[in-house]
DSSP file (Angstrom, degrees, kcal/mol; ACC not computed):
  #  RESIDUE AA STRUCTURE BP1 BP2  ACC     N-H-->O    O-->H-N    N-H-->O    O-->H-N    TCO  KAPPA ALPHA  PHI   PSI    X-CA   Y-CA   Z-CA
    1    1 A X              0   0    0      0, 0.0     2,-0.3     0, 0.0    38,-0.1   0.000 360.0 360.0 360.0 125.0  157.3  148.5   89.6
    2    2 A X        -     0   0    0     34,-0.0     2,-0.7    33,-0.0    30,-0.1  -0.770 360.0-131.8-112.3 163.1  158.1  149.5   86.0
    3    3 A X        -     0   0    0     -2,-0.3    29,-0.1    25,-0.1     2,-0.1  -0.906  25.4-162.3-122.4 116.6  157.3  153.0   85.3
    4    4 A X     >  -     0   0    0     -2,-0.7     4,-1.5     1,-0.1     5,-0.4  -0.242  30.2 -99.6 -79.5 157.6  155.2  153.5   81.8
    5    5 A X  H  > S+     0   0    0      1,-0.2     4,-1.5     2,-0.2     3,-0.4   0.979 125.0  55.2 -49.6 -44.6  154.4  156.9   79.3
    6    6 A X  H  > S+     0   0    0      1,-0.2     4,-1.6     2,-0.2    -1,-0.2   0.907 110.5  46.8 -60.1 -38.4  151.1  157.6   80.7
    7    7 A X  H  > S+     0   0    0      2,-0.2     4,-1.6     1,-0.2     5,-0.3   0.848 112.9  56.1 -70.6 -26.0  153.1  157.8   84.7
    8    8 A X  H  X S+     0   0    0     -4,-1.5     4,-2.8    -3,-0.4     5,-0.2   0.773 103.7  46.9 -28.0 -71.6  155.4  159.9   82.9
    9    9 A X  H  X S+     0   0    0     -4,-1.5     4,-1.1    -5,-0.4    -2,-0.2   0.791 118.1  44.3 -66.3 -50.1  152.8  162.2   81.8
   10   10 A X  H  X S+     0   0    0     -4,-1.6     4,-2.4     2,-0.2     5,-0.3   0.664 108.1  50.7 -17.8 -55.5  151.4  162.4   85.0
   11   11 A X  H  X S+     0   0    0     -4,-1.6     4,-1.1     2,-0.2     5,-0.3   0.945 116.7  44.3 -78.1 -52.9  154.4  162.7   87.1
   12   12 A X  H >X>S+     0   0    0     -4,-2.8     4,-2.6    -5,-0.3     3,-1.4   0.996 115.4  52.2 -65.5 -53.3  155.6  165.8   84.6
   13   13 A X  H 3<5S+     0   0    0     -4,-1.1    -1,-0.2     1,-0.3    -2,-0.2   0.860 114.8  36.9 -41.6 -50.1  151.9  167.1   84.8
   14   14 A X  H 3<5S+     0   0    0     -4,-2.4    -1,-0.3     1,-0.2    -2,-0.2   0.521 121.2  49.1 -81.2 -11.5  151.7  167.1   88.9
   15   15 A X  H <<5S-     0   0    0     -3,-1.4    -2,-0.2    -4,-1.1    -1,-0.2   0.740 111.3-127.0 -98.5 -25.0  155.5  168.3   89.1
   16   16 A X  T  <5 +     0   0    0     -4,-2.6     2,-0.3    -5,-0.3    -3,-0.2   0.963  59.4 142.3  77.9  43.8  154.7  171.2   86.4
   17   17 A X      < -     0   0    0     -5,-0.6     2,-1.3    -6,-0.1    -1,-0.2  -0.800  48.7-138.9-131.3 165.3  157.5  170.2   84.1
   18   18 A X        -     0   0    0     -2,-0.3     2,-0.4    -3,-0.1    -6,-0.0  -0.884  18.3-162.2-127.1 110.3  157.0  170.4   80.6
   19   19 A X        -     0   0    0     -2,-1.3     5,-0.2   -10,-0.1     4,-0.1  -0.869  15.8-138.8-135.6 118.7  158.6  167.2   78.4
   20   20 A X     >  -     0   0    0     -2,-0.4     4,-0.6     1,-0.1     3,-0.2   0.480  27.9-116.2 -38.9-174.4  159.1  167.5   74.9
   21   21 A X  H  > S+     0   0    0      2,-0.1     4,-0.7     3,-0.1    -1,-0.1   0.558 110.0  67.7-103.0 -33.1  158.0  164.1   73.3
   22   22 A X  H  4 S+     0   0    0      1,-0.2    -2,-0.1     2,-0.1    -1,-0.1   0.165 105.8  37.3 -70.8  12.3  161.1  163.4   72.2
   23   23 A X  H >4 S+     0   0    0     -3,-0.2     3,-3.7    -4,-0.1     4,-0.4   0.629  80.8 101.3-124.9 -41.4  162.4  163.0   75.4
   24   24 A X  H >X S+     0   0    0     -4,-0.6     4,-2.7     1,-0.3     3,-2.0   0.880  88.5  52.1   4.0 -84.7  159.3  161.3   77.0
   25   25 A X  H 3X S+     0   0    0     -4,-0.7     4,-1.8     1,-0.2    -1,-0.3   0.771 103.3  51.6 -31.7 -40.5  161.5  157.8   76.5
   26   26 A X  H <> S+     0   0    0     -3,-3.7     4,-0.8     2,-0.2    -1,-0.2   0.262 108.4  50.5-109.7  -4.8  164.4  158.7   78.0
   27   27 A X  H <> S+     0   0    0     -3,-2.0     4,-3.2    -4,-0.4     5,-0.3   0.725 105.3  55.1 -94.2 -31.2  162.7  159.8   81.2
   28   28 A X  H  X S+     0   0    0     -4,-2.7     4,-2.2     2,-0.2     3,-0.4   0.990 113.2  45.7 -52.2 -65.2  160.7  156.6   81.5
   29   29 A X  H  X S+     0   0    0     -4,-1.8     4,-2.9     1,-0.2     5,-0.3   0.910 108.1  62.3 -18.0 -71.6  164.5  155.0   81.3
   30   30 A X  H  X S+     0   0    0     -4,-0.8     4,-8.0     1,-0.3     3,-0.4   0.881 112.1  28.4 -21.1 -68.8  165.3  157.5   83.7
   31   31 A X  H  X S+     0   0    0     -4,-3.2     4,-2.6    -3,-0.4    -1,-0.3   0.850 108.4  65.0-100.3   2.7  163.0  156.4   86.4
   32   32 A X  H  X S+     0   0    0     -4,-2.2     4,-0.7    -5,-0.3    -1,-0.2   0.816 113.2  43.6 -56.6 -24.1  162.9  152.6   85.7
   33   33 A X  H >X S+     0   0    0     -4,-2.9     4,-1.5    -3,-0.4     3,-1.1   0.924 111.9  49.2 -82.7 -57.3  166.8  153.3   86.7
   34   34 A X  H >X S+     0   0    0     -4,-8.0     4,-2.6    -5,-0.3     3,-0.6   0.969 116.4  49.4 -42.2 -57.7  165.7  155.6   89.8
   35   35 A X  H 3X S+     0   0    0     -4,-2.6     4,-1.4     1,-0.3    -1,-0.2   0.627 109.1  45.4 -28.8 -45.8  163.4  152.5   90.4
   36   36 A X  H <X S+     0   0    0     -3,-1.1     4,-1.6    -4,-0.7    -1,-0.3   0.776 108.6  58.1 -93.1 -47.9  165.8  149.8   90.2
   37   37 A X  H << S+     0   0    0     -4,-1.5    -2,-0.2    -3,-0.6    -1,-0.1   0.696 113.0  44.9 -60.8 -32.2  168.5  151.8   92.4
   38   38 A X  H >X S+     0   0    0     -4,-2.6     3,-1.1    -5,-0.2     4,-1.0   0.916 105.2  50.8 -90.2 -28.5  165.8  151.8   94.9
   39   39 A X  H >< S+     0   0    0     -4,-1.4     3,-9.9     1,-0.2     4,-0.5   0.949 114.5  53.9 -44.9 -81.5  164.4  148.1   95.0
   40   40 A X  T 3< S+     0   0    0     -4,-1.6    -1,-0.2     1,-0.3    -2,-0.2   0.558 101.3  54.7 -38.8  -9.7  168.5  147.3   95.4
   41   41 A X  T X4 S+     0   0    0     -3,-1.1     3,-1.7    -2,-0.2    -1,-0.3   0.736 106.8  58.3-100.3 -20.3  168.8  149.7   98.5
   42   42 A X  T << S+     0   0    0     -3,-9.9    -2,-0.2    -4,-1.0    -1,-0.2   0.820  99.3  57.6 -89.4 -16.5  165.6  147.2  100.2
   43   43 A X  T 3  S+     0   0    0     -4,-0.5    -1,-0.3    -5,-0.1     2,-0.1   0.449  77.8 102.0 -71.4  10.5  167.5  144.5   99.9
   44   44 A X  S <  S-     0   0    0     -3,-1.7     2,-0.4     1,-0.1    -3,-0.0  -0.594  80.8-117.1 -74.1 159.6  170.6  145.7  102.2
   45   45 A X        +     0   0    0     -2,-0.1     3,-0.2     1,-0.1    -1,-0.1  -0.940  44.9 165.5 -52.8  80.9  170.1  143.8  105.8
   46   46 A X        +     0   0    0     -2,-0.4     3,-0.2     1,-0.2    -1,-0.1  -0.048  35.7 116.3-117.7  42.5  169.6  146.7  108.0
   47   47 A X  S    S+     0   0    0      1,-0.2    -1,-0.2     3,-0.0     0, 0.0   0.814  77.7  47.8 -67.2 -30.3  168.3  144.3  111.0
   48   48 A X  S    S+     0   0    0     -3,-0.2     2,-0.8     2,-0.1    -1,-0.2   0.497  93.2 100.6 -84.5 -11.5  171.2  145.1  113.3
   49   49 A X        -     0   0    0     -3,-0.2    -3,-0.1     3,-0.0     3,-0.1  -0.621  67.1-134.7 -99.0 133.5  171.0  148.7  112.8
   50   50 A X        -     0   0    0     -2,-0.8     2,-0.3     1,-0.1    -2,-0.1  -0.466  33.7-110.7 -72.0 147.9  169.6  151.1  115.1
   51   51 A X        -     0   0    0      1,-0.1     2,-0.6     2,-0.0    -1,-0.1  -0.511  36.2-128.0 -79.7 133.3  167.5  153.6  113.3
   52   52 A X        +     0   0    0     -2,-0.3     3,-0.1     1,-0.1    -1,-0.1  -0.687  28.6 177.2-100.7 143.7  169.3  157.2  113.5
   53   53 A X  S    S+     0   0    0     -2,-0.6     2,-0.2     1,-0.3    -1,-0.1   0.438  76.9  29.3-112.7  -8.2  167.6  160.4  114.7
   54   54 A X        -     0   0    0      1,-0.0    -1,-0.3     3,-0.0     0, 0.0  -0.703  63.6-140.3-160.0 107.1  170.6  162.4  114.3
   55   55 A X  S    S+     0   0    0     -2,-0.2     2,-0.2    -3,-0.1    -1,-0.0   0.542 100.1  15.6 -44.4 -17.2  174.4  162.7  111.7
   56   56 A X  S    S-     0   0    0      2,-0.1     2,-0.5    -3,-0.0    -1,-0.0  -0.995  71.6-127.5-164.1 174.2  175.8  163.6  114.9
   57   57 A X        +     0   0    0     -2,-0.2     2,-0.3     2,-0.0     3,-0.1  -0.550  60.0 126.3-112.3  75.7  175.6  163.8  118.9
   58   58 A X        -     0   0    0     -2,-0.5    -2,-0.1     1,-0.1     3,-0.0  -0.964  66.9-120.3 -92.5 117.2  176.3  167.1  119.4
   59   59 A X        -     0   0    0     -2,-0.3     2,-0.4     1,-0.1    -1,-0.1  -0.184  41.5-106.3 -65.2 164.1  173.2  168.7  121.8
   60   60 A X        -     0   0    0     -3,-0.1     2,-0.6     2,-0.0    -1,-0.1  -0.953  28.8-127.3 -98.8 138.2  171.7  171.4  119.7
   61   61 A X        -     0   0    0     -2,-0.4     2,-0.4    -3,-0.0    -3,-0.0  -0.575  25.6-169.5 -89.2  92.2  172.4  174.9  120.7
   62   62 A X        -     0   0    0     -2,-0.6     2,-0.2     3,-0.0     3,-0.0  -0.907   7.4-153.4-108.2 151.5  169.5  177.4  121.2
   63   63 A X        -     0   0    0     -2,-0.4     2,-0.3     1,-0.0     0, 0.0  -0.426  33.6 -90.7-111.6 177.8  169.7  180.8  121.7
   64   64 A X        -     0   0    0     -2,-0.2     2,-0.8     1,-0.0    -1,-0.0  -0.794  40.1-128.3 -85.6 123.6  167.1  183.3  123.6
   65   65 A X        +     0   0    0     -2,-0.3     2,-0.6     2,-0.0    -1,-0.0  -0.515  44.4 172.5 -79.9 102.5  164.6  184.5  120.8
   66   66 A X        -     0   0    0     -2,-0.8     2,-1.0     1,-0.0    -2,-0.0  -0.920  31.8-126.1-126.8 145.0  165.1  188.4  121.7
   67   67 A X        +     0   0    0     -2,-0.6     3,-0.2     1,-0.1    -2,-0.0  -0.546  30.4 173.2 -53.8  86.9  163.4  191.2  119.2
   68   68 A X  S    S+     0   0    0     -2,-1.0    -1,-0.1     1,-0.3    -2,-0.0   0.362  70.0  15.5-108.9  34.0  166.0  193.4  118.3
   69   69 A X  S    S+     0   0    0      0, 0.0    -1,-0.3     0, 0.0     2,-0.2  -0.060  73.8 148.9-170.1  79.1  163.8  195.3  115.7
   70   70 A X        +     0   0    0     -3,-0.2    -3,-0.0     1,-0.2     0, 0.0  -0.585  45.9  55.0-142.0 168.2  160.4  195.3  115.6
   71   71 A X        +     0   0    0     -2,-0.2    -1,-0.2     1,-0.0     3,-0.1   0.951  67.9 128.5  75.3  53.1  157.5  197.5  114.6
   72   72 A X     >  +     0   0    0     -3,-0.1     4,-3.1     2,-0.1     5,-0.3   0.134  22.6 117.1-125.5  13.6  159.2  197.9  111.3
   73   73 A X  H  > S+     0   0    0      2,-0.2     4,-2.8     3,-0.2     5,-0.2   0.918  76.7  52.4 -62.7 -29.0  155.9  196.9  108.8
   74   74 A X  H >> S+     0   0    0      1,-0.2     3,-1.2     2,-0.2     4,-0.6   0.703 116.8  36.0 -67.6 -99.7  155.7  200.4  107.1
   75   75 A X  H 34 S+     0   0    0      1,-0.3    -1,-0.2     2,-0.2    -2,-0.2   0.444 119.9  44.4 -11.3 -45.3  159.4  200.5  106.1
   76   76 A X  H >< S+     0   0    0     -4,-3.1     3,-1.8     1,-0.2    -1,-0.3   0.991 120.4  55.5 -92.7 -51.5  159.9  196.4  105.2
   77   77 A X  H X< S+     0   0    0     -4,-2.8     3,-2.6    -3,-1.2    -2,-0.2   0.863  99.8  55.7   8.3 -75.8  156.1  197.5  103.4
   78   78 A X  T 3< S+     0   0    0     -4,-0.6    -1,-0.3     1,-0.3    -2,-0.1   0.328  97.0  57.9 -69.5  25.3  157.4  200.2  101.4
   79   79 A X  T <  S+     0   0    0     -3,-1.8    -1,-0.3    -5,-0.2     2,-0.3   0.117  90.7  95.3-142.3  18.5  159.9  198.2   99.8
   80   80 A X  S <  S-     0   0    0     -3,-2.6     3,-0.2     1,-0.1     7,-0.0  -0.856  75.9-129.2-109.0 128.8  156.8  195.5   98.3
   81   81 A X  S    S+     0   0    0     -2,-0.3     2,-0.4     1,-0.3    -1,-0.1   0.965  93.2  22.3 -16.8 -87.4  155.4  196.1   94.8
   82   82 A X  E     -A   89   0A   0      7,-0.7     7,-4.2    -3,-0.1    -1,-0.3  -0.999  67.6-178.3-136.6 150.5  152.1  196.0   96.2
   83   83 A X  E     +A   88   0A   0     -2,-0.4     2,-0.3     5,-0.3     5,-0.2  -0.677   4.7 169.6-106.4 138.0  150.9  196.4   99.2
   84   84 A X  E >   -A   87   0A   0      3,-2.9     3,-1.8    -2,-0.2    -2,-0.0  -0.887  68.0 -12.9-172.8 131.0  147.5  196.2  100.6
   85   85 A X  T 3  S-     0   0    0     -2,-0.3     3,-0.1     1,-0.2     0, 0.0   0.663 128.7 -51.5  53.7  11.5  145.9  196.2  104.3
   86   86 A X  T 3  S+     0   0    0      1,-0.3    -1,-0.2   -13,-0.0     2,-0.2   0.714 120.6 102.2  63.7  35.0  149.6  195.7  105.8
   87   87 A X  E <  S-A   84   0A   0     -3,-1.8    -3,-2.9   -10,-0.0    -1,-0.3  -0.978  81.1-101.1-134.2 162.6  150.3  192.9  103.6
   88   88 A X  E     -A   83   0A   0     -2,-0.2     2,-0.9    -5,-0.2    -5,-0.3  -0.167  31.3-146.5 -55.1 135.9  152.2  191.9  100.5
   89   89 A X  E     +A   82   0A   0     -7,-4.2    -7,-0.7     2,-0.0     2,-0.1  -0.958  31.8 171.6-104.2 121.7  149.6  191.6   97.5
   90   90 A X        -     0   0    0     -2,-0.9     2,-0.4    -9,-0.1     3,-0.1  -0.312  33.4 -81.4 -84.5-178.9  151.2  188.7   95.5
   91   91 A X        -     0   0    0     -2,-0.1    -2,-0.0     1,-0.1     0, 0.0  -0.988  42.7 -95.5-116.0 148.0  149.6  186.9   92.4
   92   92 A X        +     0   0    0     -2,-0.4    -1,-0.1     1,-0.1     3,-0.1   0.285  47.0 169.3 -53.9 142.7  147.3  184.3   92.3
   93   93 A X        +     0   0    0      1,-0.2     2,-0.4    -3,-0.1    -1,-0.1   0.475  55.8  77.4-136.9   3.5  149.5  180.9   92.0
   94   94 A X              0   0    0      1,-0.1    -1,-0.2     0, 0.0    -2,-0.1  -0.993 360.0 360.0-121.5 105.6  146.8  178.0   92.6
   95   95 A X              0   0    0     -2,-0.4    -1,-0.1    -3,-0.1    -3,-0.0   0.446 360.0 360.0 -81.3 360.0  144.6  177.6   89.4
């Protein structure tokens, strides 16, 4: 799959990234290379390998979920810009 200007344009558009025009070229390179690196990784032979669920066998370690502060909304509250109904008022971030 070779990757054209118009996917380019796309890809920066859905990512939010803003590319100059003069550059536009040299990210298409960019992922025709990503591209290429990945085709080569589907041709290894990985019929003999068992699929791994974990980097190591070490059990994982949980602790007892215990509260050791709670009932703390005014205080962690006061320390918000704004505040409103006993939550953070943020701005709007979804157009």
């Amino acid at each position: 799959m070779a990757i054209d200007r118009q996917t380019v344009n796309r890809v920066a558009f859905l990512a939010r990234l803003k590319i100059d025009d003069d550059k536009i070229e040299a990210t298409e390179e960019e992922f025709n290379k990503i591209l290429n690196w990945v085709e080569q990784l589907n041709e290894v032979n990985t019929d003999e390998v068992e699929p791994l669920s974990a980097v190591n066998d070490l059990p994982l370690i949980c602790r007892e979920d215990n509260v050791t502060e709670g009932s703390q909304a005014d205080k962690i509250l006061a320390n918000a810009p704004m505040a409103e109904y006993g939550y953070f008022v943020v701005p709007k971030v979804v157009e």
